[in-house]
C-alpha positions as CSV (number, residue, x, y, z in Angstrom):
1,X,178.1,-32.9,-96.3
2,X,178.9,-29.5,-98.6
3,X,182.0,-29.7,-100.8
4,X,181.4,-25.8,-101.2
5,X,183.5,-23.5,-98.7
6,X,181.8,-21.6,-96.3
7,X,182.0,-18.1,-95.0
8,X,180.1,-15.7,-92.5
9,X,180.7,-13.3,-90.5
10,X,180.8,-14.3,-86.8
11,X,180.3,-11.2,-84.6
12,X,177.0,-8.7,-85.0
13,X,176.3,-7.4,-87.9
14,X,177.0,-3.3,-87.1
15,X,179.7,-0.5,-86.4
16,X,181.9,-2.3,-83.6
17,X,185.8,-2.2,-83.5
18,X,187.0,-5.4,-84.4
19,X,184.5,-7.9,-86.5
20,X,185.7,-11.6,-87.2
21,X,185.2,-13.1,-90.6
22,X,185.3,-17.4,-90.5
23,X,186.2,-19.1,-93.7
24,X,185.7,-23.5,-94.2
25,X,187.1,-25.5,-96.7
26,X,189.3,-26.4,-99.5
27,X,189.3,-23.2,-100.8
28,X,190.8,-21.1,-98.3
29,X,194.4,-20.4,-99.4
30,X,192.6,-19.3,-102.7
31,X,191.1,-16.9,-101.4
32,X,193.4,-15.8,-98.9
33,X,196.4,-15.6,-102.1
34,X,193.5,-13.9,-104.1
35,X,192.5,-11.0,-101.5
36,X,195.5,-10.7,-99.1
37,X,198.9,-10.4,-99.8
38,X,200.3,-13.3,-97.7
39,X,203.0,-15.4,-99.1
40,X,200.2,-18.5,-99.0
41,X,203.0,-20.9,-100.3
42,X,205.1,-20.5,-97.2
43,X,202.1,-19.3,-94.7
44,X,202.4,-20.4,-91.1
45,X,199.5,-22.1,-89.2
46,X,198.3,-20.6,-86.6
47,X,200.4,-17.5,-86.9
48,X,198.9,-14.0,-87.2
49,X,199.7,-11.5,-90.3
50,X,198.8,-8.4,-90.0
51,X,197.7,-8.4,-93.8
52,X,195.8,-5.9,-97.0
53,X,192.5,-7.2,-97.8
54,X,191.8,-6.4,-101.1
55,X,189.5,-6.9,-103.8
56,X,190.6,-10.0,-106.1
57,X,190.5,-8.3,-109.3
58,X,191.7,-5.3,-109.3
59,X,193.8,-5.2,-105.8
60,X,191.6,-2.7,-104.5
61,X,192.1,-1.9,-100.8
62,X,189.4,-2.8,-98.7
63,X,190.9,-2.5,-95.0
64,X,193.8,-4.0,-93.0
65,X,193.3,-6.8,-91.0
66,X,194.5,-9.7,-89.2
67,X,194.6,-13.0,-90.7
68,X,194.7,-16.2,-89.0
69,X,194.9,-20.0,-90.7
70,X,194.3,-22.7,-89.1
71,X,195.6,-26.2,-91.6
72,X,193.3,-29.2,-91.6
73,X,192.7,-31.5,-89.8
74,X,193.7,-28.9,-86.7
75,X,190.9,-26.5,-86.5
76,X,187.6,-25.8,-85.4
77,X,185.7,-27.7,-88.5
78,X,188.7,-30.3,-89.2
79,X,188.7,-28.1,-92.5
80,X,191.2,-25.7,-93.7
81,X,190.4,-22.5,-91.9
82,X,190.8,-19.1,-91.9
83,X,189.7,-15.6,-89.9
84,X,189.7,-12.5,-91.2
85,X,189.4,-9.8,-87.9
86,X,188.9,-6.5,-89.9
87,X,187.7,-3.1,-88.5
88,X,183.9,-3.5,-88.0
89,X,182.3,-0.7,-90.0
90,X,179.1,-2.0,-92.4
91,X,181.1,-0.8,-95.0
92,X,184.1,-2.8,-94.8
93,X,181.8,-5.6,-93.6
94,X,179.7,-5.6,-96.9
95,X,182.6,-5.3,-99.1
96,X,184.6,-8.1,-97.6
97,X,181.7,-10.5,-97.9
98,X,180.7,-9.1,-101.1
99,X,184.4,-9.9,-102.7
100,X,184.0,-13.2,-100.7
101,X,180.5,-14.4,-102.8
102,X,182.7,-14.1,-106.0
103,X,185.0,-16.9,-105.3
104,X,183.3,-20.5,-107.5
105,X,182.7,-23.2,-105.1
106,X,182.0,-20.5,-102.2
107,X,178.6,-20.0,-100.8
108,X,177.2,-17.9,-97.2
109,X,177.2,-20.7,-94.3
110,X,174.1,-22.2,-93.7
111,X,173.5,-21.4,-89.3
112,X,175.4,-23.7,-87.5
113,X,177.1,-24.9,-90.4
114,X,180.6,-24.8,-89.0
115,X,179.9,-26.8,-86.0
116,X,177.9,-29.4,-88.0
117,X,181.3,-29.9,-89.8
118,X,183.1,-29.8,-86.5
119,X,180.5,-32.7,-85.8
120,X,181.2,-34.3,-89.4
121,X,184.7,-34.6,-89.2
122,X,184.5,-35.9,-85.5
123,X,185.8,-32.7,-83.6
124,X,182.9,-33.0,-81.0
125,X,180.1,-35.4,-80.6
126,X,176.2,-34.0,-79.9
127,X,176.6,-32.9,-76.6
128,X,179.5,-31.3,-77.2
129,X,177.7,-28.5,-79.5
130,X,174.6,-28.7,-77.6
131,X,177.3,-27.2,-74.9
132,X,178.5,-24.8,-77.1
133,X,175.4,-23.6,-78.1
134,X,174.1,-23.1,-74.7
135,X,177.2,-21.5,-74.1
136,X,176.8,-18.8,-76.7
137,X,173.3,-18.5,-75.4
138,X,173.8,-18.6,-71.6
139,X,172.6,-15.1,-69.4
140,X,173.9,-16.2,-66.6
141,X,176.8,-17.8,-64.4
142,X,175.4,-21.3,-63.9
143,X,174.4,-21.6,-67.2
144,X,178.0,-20.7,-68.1
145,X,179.3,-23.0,-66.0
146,X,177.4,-26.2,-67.0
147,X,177.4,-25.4,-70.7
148,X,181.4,-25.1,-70.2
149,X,181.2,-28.8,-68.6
150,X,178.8,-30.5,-71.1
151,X,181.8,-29.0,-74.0
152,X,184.6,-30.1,-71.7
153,X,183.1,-33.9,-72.3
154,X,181.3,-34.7,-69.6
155,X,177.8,-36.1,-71.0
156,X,179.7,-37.5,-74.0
157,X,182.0,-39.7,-71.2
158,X,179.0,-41.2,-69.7
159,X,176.6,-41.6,-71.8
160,X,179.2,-43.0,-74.4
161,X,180.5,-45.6,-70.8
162,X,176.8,-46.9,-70.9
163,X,176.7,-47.4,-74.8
164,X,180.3,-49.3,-74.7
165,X,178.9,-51.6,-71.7
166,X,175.7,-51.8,-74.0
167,X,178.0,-52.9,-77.3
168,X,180.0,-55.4,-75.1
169,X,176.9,-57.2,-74.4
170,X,175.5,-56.9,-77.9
171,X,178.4,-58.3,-79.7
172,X,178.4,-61.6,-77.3
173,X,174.7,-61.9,-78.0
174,X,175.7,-62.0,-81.8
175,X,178.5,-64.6,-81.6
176,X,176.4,-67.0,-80.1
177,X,173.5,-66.0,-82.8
178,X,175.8,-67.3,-85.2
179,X,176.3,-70.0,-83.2
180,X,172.9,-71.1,-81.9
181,X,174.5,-75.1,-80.8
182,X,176.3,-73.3,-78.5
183,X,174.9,-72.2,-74.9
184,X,176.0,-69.4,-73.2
185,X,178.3,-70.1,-70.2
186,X,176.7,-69.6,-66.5
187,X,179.8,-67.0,-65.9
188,X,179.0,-64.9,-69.1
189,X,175.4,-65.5,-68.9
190,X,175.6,-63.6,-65.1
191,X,177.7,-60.8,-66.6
192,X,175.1,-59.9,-69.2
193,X,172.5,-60.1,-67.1
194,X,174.6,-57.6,-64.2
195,X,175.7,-55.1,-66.8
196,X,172.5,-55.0,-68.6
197,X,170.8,-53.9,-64.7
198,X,173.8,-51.7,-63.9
199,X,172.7,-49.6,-66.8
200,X,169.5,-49.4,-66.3
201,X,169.7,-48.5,-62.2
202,X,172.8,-45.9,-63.4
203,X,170.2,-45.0,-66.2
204,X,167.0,-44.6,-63.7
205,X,169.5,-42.5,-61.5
206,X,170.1,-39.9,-64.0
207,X,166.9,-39.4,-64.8
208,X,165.6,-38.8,-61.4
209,X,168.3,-36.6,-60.1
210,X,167.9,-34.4,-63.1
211,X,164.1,-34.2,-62.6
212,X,164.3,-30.4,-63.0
213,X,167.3,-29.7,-65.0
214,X,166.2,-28.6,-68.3
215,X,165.3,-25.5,-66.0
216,X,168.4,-24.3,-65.8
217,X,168.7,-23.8,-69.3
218,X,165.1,-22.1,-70.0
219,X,164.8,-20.5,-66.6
220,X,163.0,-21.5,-63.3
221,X,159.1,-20.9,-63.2
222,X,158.2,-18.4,-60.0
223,X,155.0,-17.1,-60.2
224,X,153.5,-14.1,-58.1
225,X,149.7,-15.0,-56.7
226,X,147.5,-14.0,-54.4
227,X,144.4,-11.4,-54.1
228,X,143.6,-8.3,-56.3
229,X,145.7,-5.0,-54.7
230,X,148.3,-7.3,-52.7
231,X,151.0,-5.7,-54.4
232,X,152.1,-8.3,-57.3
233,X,153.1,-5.8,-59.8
234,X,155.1,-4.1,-57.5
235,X,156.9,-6.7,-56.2
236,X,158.0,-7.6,-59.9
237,X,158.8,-4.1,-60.4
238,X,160.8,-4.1,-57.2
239,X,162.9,-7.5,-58.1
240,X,163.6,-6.5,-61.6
241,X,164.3,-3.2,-60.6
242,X,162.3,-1.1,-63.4
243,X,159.0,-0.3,-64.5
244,X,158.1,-3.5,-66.4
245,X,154.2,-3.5,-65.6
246,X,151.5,-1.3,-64.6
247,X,151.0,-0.5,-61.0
248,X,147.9,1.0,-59.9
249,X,145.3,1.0,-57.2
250,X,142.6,0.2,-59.2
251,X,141.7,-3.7,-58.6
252,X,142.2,-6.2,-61.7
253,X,144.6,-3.7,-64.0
254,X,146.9,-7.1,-64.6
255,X,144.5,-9.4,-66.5
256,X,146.7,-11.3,-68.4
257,X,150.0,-13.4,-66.8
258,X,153.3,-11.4,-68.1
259,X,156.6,-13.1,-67.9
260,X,159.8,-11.1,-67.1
261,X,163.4,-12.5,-66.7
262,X,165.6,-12.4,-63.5
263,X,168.9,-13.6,-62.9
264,X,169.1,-14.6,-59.3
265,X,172.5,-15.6,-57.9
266,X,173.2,-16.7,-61.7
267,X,170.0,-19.0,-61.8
268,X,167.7,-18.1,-64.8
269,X,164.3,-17.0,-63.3
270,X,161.3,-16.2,-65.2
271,X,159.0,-14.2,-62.9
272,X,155.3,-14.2,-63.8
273,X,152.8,-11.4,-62.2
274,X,149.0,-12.9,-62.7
275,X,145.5,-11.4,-62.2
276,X,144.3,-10.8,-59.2
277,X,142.5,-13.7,-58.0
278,X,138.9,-12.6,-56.8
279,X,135.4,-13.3,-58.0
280,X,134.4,-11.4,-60.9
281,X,131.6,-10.8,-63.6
282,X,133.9,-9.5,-66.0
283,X,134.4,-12.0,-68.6
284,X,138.1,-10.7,-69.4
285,X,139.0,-10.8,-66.4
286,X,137.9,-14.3,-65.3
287,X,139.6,-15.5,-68.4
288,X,143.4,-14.0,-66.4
289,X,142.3,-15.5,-63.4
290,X,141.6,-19.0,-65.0
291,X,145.6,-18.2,-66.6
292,X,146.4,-17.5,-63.2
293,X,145.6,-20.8,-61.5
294,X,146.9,-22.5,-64.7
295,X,150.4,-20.7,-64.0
296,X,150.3,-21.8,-60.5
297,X,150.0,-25.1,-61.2
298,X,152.9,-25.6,-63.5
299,X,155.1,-23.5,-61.7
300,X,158.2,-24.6,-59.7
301,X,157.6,-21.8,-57.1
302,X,155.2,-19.9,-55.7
303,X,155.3,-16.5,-54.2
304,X,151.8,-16.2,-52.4
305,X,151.5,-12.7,-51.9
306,X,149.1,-10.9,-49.5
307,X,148.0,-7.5,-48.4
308,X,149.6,-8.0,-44.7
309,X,147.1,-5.6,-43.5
310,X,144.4,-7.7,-44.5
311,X,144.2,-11.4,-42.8
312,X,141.6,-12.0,-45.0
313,X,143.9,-11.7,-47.7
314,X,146.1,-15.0,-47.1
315,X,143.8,-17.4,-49.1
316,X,145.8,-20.7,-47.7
317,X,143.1,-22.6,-49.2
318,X,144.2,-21.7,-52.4
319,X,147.8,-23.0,-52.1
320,X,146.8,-25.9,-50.0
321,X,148.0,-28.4,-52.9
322,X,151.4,-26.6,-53.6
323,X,153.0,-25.8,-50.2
324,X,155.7,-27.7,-50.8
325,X,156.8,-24.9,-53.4
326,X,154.9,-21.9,-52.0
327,X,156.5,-18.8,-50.1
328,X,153.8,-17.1,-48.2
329,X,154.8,-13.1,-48.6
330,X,152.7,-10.7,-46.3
331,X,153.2,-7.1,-48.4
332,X,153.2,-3.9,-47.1
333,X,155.1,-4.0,-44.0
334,X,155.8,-0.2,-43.8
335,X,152.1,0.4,-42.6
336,X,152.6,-2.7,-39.7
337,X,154.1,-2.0,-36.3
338,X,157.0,-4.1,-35.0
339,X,154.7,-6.4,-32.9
340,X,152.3,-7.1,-36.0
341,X,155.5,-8.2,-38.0
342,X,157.1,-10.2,-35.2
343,X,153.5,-12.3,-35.2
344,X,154.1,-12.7,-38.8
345,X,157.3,-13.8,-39.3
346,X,156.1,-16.5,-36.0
347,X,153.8,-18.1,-39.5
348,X,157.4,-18.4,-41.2
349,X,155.7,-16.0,-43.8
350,X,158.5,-13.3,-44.8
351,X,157.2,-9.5,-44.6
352,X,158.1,-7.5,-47.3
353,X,157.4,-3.7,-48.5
354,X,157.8,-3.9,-52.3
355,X,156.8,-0.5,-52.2
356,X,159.8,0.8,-50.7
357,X,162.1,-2.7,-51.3
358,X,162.7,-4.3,-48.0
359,X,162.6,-7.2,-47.5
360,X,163.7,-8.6,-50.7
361,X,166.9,-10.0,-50.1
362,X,165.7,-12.1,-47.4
363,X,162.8,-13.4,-50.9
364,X,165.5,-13.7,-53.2
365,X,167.7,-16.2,-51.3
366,X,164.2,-18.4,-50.1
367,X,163.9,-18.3,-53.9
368,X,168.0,-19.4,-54.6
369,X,167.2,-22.4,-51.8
370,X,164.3,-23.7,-53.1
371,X,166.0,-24.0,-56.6
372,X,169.1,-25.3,-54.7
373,X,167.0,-27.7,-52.7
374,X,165.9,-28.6,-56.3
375,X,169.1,-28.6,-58.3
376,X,172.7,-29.7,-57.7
377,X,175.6,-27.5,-58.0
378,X,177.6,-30.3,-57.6
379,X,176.8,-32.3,-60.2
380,X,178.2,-33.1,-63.3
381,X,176.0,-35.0,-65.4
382,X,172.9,-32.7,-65.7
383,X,170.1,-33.4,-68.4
384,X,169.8,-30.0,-69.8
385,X,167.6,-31.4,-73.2
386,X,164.4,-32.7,-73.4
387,X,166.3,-34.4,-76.4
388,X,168.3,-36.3,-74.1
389,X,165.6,-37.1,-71.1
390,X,163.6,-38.7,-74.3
391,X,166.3,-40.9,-75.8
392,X,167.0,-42.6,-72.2
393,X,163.9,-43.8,-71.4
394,X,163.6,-45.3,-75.0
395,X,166.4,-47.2,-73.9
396,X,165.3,-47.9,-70.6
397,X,162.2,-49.1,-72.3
398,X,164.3,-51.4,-74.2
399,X,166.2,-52.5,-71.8
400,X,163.4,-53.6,-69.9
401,X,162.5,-55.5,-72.8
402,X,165.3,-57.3,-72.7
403,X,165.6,-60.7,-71.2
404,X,167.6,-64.1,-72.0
405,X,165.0,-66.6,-71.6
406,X,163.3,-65.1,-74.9
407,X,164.9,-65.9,-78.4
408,X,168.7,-64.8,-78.5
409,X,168.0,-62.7,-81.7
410,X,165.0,-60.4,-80.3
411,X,167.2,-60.4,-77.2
412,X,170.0,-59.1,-79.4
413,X,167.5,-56.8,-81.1
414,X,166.4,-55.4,-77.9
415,X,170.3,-54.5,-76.8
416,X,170.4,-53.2,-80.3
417,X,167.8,-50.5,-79.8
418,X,168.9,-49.5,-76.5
419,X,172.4,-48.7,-78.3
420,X,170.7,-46.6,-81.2
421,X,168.6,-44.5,-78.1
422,X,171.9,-43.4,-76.4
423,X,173.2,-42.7,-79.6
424,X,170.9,-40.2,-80.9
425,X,172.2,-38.5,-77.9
426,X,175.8,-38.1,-79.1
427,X,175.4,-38.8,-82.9
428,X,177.0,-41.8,-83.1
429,X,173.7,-43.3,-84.9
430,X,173.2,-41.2,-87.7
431,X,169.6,-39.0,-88.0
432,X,169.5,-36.4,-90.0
433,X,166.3,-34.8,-89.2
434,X,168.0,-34.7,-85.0
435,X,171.2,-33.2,-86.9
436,X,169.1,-30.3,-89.0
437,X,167.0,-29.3,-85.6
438,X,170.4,-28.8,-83.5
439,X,172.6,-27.0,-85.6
440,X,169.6,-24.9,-87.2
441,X,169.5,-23.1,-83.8
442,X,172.7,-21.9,-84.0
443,X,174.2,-18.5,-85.2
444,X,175.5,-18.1,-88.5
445,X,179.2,-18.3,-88.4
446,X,179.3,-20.3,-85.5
C-alpha cells in the first residue's frame, strides 16, 4: 500500500453549498498547521473548528470552513484523517486542492482509494465495501436496504462461520499429516466428515435461494412483447410517465429493443419495449424482431401485450415456453364494453388502456409479486455479486473433492482450496487483481 497521503474531494464537482474535502495519512496535521490556523499541537479528535483555510505560503485566505480530524487508528481508513467542508463554489474548490498538490508526499486519491485503505488496515472486510459501494450507488429503497445489511456484517458473519468450520477441519488434517503413524479417531473422523457436509448443504442452500439476487442490484428484466400496433410504446410511456419512445400508428416504428429504468415499489426494473413481432420482408426489421425473441428469452418477466380488440392478436403460441413468467395484457380497454372486459379478465389476463393509464396499478403490483414470488424480503444473506456466486461453487467443487479414504495430504489440499474460495469473497486470501477490480469502481474520495 501508498505511503503518500491522499486527498479528493468527496461531493460533485460544481457550485453547491457545502463541498467535503477527505484527507489520508501521515501527513495530515501538516497540512492542517500549514493551511488552517488550528492549534494542531493541542487539536481535539473528532471535534469541529470552525477554521481559515489559507494558502501555505503566503496565508492567503482561501474560505472559511469546517475542519474535522479524525486520529488513527479511529477513522474511516485507520489513517490519520481529516475533512475540510468548505463553501462549494469551483473556485474555492480548485484553490483548496490546488494548495493541497503542493504538500511533498501528497498525491490526488486514486478511486476508491480510501476504502481500499479502510480494507488494508482491517476496518471492513470485501463485503463490507462491496455494501458501501452499492450503497452509494443504490436508486432505490431495497437496494438501500440490503446494501445497508451487507455493511452492517451480515455476509462477512457467514461466510467467515463457514471458513472457520472449514479451518477447524484443515488444521486437524495437518496435525495428523505430520503425524502419518497416527490414525484419526472414529469420533474426530465423524466430525470432519459432518462439518465438511454441513457446509456444503448450508453452501448449496445459499446458492439456490439467491438464484435471482444479483437482480436486485442491476435491476429486474421485464420485457414488453407482443404484435405490431398492440400498444408497447405506450405502455412504457405510461409506466415511466414521459415520453421516452416514439408512439405512432404506423406498424414496426420500434425496430430496435430500448431499455428504460423503473423503480417499482423500490425494486430496480429495467423495462424493455421490442419490435413488433410480425412477418416481415424488411431486413431491418427482422433483425429487431430476432432481438425481440432473444430479450424474451432472457427475461425474468414478460408483459405479453395485445390489441384487446383483436383476438387474433394474443399469439399464446409464442409464450407457450415462458408462462410461468408471462403476464398476458389485453390493451386498449377504453374501446371494449363492460361485458367484453368481464370475459377478459375470466382468462386472468389484466385489461389495460395505456393510452389513457388505467389499469396500471393493478400491472405494476402483478409485476412487484412476481419479483416477490422470486426474491425474499426477508432474508439476510443475499448473493448480490456474480463475484461471490463464483467463489462458492469453487468451493463447493472442492469440497466435493474432498474425501478421507484418499491420501491425507490431497485431502488436506482439497480443505485448503475450499478455504482460499471463501476467502476471495472477504479478502482474507490476498488477490490483488480481485482488490484493483472492486475498489476501481468506486468514486474518488470515497
Amino acid at each position: 500500500m501508498s505511503e503518500s497521503t491522499i486527498y479528493a474531494l468527496s461531493t460533485i464537482f460544481g457550485k453547491s453549498g457545502v463541498a467535503v474535502i477527505r484527507i489520508s495519512g501521515t501527513e495530515v496535521l501538516k497540512i492542517l498547521s500549514d493551511m488552517t490556523d488550528i492549534d494542531t499541537k493541542n487539536i481535539k479528535p473528532r471535534y469541529a473548528y470552525l477554521a481559515k483555510i489559507t494558502k501555505k505560503t503566503n496565508s492567503e485566505l482561501l474560505d472559511k470552513a469546517v475542519v474535522l480530524y479524525f486520529k488513527a487508528p479511529y477513522s474511516y481508513t485507520g489513517e490519520d484523517v481529516a475533512e475540510i467542508q468548505c463553501h462549494g463554489s469551483k473556485a474555492v474548490l480548485n484553490s483548496v486542492l490546488n494548495e493541497l498538490s503542493l504538500f511533498d508526499n501528497v498525491r490526488l486519491a486514486e478511486p476508491g482509494e480510501f476504502s481500499k485503505r479502510s480494507f488494508y488496515n482491517q476496518k471492513m472486510d470485501l463485503t463490507e465495501a462491496d455494501g458501501l459501494a452499492d450503497l452509494i450507488d443504490a436508486e432505490t429503497s431495497e437496494q438501500q436496504k440490503y446494501a445497508l445489511r451487507q455493511m452492517e456484517g451480515n455476509l462477512k458473519s457467514l461466510y467467515t462461520s463457514w471458513r472457520s468450520e472449514l479451518i477447524r477441519i484443515l488444521s486437524y488434517l495437518e496435525a495428523f499429516i505430520d503425524f502419518p503413524e497416527e490414525d484419526i479417531p472414529e469420533d474426530l473422523n465423524n466430525d470432519i466428515l459432518n462439518t465438511v457436509f454441513k457446509v456444503k448443504r448450508e453452501i448449496n442452500k445459499h446458492l439456490q435461494n439467491n438464484a435471482v439476487n444479483e437482480r436486485l442490484r442491476d435491476g429486474f428484466k421485464v420485457v414488453i412483447a407482443g404484435k405490431a400496433n398492440a400498444g408497447k410504446s405506450s405502455l412504457v410511456n405510461a409506466l415511466i410517465k414521459r415520453n421516452a419512445v416514439i408512439v405512432s400508428d404506423i406498424a414496426g416504428t420500434t425496430r430496435d429493443s430500448i431499455d428504460l429504468n423503473l423503480d417499482i415499489k423500490g425494486y430496480p426494473v429495467i423495462i424493455t419495449d421490442t419490435a413488433g413481432l410480425r412477418k416481415t420482408c424488411n431486413p431491418i426489421e427482422k433483425q429487431g424482431i430476432d432481438i425481440a425473441k432473444q430479450k424474451i428469452e432472457e427475461a425474468d418477466i414478460v408483459l405479453a401485450l395485445y390489441d384487446a380488440t383483436n383476438e387474433d392478436d394474443v399469439q399464446n403460441g409464442l409464450f407457450k415456453d415462458f408462462l410461468e413468467k408471462t403476464i398476458f395484457i389485453a390493451n386498449k380497454a377504453d374501446k371494449l364494453s363492460a361485458s367484453e372486459i368481464e370475459n377478459i379478465k375470466k382468462k386472468k389476463h389484466l385489461v389495460i388502456s395505456a393510452k389513457y393509464n388505467q389499469g396500471l396499478e393493478a400491472l405494476t403490483d402483478s409485476i412487484f409479486n412476481i419479483i416477490q414470488e422470486k426474491f425474499s424480503s426477508s432474508s439476510n444473506y443475499l448473493i448480490t455479486r456474480i463475484r461471490y456466486r463464483k467463489a462458492l461453487e469453487e468451493c463447493l467443487e472442492e469440497l466435493e473433492n474432498f474425501s478421507l479414504p484418499k491420501e491425507i495430504e490431497l485431502a488436506a489440499e482439497d480443505i485448503r482450496l475450499a478455504c482460499r474460495a471463501i476467502g476471495k469473497i472477504t479478502g482474507e486470501v490476498e488477490v490483488n487483481e480481485i482488490l484493483d477490480n472492486i475498489f476501481g469502481s468506486f468514486c474518488i474520495g470515497k
